[in-house]
Residue frames relative to the residue before (quaternion, step in Angstrom):
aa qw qx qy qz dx dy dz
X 1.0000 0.0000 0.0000 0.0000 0.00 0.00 0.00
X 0.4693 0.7147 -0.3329 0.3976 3.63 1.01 -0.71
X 0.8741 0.1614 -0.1348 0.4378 3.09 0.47 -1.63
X 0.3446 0.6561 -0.4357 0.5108 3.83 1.26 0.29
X 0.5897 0.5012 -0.2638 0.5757 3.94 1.28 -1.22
X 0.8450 0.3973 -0.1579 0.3211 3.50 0.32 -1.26
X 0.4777 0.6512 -0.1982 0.5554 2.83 1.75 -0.02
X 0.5366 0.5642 -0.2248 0.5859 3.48 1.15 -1.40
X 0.9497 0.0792 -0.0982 0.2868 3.60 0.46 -1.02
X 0.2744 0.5478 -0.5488 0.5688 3.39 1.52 0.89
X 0.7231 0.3685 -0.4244 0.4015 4.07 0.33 -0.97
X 0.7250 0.5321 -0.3666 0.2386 3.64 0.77 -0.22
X 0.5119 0.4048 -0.5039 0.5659 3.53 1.26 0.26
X 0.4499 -0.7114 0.5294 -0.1063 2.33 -1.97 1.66
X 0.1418 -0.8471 0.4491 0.2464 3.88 0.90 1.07
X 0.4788 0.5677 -0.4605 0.4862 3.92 1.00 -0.70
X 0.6493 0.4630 -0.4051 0.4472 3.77 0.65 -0.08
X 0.6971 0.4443 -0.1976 0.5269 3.29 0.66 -1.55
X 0.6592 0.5743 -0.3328 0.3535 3.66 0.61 -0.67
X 0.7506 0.3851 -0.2338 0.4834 2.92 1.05 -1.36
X 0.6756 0.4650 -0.3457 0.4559 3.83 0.96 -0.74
X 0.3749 0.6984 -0.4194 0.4426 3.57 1.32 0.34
X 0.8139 0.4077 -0.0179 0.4135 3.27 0.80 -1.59
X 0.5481 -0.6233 0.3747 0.4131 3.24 1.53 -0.24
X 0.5893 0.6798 -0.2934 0.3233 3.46 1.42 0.23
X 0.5169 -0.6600 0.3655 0.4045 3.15 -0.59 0.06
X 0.6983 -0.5843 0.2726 0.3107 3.29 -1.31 -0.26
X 0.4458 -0.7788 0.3228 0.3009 3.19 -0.04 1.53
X 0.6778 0.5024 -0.3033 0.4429 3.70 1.05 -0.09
X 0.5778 0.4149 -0.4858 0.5080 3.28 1.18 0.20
X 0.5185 0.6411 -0.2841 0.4893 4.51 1.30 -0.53
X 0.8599 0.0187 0.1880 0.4741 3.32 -1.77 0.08
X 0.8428 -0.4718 -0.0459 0.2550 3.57 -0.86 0.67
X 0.5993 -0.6598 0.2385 0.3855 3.33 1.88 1.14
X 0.4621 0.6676 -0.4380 0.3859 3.48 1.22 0.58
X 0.0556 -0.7650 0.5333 0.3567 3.71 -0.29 0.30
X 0.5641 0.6539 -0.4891 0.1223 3.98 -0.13 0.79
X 0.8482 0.0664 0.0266 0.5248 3.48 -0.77 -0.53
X 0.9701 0.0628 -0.0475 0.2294 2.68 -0.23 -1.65
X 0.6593 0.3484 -0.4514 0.4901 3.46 1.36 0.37
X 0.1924 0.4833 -0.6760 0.5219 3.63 1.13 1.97
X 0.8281 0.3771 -0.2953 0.2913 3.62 0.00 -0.78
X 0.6301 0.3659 -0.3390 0.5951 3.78 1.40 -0.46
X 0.6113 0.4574 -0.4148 0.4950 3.61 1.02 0.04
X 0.8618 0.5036 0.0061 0.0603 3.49 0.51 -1.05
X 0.3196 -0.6193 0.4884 0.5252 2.00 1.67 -2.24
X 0.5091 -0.7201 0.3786 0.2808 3.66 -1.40 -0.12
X 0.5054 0.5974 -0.3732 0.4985 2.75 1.58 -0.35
X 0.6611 0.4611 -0.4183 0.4186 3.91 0.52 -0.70
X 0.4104 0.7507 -0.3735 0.3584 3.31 1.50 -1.60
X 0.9444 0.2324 -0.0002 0.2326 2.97 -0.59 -1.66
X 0.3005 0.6992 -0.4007 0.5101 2.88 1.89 0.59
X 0.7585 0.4512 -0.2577 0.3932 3.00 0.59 -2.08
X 0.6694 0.5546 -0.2924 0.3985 3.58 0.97 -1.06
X 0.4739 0.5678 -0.5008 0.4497 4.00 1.29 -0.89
X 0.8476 0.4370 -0.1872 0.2358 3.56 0.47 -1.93
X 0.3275 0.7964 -0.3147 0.3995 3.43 1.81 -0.60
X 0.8764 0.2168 0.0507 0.4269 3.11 0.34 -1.84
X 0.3224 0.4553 -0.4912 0.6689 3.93 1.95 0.41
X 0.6762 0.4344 -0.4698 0.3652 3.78 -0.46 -0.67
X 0.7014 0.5804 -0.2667 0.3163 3.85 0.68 -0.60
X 0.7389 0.6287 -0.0977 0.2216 2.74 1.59 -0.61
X 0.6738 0.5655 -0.1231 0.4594 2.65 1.40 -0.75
X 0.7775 0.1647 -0.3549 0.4924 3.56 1.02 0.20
X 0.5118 0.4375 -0.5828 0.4550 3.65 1.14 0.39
X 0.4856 0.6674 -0.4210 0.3762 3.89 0.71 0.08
X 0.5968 0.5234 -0.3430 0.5023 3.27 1.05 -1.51
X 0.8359 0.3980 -0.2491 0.2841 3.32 0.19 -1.46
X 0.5354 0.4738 -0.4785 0.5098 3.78 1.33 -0.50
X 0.5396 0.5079 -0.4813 0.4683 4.44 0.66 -0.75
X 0.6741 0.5084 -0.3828 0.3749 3.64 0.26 -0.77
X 0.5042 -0.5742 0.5272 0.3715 3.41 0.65 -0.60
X 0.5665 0.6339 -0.4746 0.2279 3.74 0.78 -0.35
X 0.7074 -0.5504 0.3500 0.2723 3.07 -1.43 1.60
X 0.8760 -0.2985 0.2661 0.2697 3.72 -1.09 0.63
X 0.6970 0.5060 -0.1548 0.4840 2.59 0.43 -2.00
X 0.8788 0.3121 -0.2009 0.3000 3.10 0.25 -1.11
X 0.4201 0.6479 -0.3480 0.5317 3.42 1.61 -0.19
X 0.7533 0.3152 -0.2199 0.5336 3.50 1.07 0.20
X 0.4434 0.6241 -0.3938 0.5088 3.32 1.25 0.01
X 0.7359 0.3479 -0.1460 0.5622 3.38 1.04 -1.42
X 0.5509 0.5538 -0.3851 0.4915 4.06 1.10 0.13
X 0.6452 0.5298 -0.2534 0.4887 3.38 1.32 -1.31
X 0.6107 0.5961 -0.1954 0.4832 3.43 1.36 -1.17
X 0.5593 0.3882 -0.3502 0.6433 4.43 1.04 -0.66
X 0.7723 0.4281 -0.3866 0.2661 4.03 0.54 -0.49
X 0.7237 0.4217 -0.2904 0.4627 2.97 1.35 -0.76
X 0.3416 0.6325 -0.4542 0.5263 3.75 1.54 -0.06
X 0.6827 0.5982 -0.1673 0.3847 3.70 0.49 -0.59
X 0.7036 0.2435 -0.0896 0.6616 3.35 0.90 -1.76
X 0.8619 0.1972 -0.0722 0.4615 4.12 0.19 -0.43
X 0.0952 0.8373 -0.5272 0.1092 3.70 1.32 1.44
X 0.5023 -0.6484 0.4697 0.3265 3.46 -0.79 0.69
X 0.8036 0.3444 -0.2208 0.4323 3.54 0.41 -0.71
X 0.5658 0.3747 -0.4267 0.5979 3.69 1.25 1.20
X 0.5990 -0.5757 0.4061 0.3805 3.62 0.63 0.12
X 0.6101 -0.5090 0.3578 0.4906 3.67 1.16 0.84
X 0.8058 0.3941 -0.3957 0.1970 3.45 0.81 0.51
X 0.0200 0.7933 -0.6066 0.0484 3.39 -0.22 1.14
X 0.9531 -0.1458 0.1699 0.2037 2.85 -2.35 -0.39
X 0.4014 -0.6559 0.4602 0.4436 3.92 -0.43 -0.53
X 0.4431 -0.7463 0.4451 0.2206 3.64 1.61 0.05
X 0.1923 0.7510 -0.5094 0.3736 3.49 0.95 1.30
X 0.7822 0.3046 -0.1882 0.5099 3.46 0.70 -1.52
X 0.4816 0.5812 -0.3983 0.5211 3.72 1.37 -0.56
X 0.8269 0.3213 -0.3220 0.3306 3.65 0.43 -0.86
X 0.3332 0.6103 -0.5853 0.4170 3.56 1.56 0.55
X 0.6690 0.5470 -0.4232 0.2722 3.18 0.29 -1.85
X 0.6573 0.5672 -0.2741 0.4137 3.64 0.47 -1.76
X 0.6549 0.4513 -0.2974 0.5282 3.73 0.65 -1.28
X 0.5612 0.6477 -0.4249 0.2916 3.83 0.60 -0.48
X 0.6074 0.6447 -0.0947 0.4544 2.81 0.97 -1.97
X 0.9014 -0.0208 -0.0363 0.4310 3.53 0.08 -1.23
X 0.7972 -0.1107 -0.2179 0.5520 3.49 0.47 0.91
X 0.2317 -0.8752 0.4143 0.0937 3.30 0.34 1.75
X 0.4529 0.7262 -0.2954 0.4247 3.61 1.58 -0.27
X 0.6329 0.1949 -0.2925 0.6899 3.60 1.11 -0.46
X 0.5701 0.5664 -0.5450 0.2391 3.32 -0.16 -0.01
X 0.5258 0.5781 -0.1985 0.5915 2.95 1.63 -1.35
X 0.6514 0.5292 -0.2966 0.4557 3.95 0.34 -0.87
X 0.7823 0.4200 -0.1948 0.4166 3.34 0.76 -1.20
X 0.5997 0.4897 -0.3653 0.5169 3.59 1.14 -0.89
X 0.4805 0.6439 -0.4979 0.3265 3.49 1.23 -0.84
X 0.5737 0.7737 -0.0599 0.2619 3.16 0.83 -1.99
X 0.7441 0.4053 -0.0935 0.5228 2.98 0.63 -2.00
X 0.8027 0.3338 -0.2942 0.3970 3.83 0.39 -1.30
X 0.5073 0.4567 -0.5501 0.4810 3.99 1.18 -0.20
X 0.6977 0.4438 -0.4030 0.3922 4.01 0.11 -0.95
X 0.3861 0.7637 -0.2710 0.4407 3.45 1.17 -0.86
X 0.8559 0.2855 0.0204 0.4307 3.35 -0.01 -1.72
X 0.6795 0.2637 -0.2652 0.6312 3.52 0.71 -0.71
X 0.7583 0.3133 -0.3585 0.4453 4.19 -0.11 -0.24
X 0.3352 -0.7415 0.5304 0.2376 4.10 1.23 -0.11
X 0.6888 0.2782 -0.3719 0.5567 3.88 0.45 0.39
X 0.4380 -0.6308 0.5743 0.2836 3.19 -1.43 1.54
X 0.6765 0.4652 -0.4592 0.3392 4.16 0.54 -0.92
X 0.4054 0.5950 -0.5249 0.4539 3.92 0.47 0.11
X 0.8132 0.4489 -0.1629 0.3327 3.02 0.26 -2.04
X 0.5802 0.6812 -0.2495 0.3704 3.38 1.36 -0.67
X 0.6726 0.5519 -0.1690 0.4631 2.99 1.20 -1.64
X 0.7151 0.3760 -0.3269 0.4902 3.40 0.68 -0.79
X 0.7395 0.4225 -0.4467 0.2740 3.26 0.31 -1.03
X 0.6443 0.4413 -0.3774 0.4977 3.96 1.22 -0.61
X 0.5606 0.5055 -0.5187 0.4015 3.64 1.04 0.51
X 0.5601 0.7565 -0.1962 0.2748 3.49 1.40 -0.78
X 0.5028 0.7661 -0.1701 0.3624 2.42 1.72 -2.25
X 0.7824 0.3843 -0.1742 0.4582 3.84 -0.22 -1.61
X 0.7439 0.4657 -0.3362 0.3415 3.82 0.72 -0.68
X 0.6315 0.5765 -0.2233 0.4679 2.89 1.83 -0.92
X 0.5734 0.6369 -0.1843 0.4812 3.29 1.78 -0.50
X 0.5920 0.4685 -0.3200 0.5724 3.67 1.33 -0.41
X 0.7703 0.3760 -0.3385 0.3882 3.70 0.79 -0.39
X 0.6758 0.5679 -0.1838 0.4324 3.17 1.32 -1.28
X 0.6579 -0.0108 0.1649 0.7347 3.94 1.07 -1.14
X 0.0414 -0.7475 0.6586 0.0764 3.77 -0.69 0.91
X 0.5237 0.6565 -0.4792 0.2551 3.00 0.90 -0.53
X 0.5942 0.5941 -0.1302 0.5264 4.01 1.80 -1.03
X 0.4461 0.7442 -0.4671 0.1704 3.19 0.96 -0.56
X 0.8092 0.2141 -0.2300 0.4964 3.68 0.60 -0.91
X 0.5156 0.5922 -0.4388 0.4371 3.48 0.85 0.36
X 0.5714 0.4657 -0.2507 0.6275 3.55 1.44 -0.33
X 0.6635 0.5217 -0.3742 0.3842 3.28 0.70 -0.87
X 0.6229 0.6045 -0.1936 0.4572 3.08 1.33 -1.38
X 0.6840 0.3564 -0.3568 0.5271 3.72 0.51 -0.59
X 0.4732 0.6440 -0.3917 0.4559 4.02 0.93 -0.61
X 0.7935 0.4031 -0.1976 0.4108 3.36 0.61 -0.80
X 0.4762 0.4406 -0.4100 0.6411 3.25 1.42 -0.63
X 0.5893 0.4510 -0.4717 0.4763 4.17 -0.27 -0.75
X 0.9062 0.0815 -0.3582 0.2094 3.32 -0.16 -1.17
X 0.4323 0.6914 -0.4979 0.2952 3.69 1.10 0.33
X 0.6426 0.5074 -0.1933 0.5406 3.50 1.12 -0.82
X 0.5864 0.5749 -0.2240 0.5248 3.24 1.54 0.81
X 0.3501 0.8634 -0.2962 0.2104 3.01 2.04 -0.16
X 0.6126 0.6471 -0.1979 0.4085 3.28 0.96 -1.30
X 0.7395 0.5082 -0.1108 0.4273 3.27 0.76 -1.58
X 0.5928 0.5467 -0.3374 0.4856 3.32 1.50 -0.89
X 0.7457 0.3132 -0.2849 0.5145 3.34 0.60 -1.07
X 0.7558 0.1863 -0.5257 0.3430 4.01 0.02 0.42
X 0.3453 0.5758 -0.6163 0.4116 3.91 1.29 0.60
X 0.6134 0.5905 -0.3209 0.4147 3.98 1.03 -0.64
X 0.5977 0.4972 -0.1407 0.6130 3.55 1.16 -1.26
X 0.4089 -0.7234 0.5018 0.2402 3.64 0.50 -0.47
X 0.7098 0.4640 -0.2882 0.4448 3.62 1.03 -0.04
X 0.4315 0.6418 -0.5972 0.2126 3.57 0.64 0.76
X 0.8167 -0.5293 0.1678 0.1570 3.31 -1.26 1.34
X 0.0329 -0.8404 0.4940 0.2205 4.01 0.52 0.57
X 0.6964 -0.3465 0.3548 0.5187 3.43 -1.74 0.76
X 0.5620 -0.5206 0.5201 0.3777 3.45 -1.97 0.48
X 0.7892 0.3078 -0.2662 0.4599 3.41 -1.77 0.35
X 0.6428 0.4555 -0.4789 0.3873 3.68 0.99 0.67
């Protein structure tokens, strides 16, 4: 239970906060599509802040789905406490449940326990990324990728990945429906 707790509250600081209130900026959730992660730091921001927010996103994960994978604790639960840094993220108590969509959080987590897809998926994310200019495309697929890439690479994860995929792509809702409408928001400078 500890680390499911500690989890809950490493995923709830928000670095797109700290980043931006580092810099003198404002809050990326009041700006451009009120998200405080990655990628509306980077059409708000720049890359340098960006890839800050995204370095710290995915360090915050780490430490307590580590603990639990060092402990030895069965799967399941090594995802209980992964599932726990994501939703600590999307639904922090001390922002009014509103946080992030838990893309760069789910690298961190994916690091930790089968760092191969992670590595597959970011692959994933920064070609779709680059050639389509919208991070929520890239997102979708890559957390669609994640679980398939997970049955070959580590099955043993498969539905723990699957399981965090789903949390990514619900928290993805918005985007679906203006990637439908055609007007969801490309990366700055495109």
């Amino acid at each position: 239970m500890g680390w499911i707790v500690m989890g809950y509250l490493s995923g709830s600081w928000l670095a797109a906060l700290s980043v931006c209130r580092l810099a003198g900026l404002g809050d990326p959730r009041q700006h451009g599509s009120l998200n405080p992660g990655f990628s509306n730091v980077l059409r708000l921001y720049g890359p340098r802040l960006a890839a800050a927010t995204l370095l710290l996103d995915a360090l915050k994960a780490m430490p307590a789905v580590l603990g639990a994978k060092l402990i030895g604790y069965p799967v399941w639960l090594q995802g209980l406490v992964g599932l726990a840094v994501l939703l600590g993220h999307s639904f922090p108590l001390w922002h009014g449940f509103r946080g992030g969509k838990a893309v760069s959080s789910a690298f961190g987590v994916l690091l930790v326990l089968v760092p191969q897809v992670a590595l597959l998926s970011a692959a994933v994310w920064a070609l779709l990324a680059w050639w389509l200019r919208t991070a929520a495309l890239a997102s979708l697929v890559s957390a669609l990728v994640a679980p398939l890439a997970c049955g070959w690479l580590a099955p043993e994860y498969v539905m723990v990945v699957g399981g965090f995929s789903l949390l990514v792509l619900a928290r993805h809702g918005l985007n679906i429906r203006r990637l439908r409408r055609g007007d969801e928001p490309p990366f700055r400078g495109s």
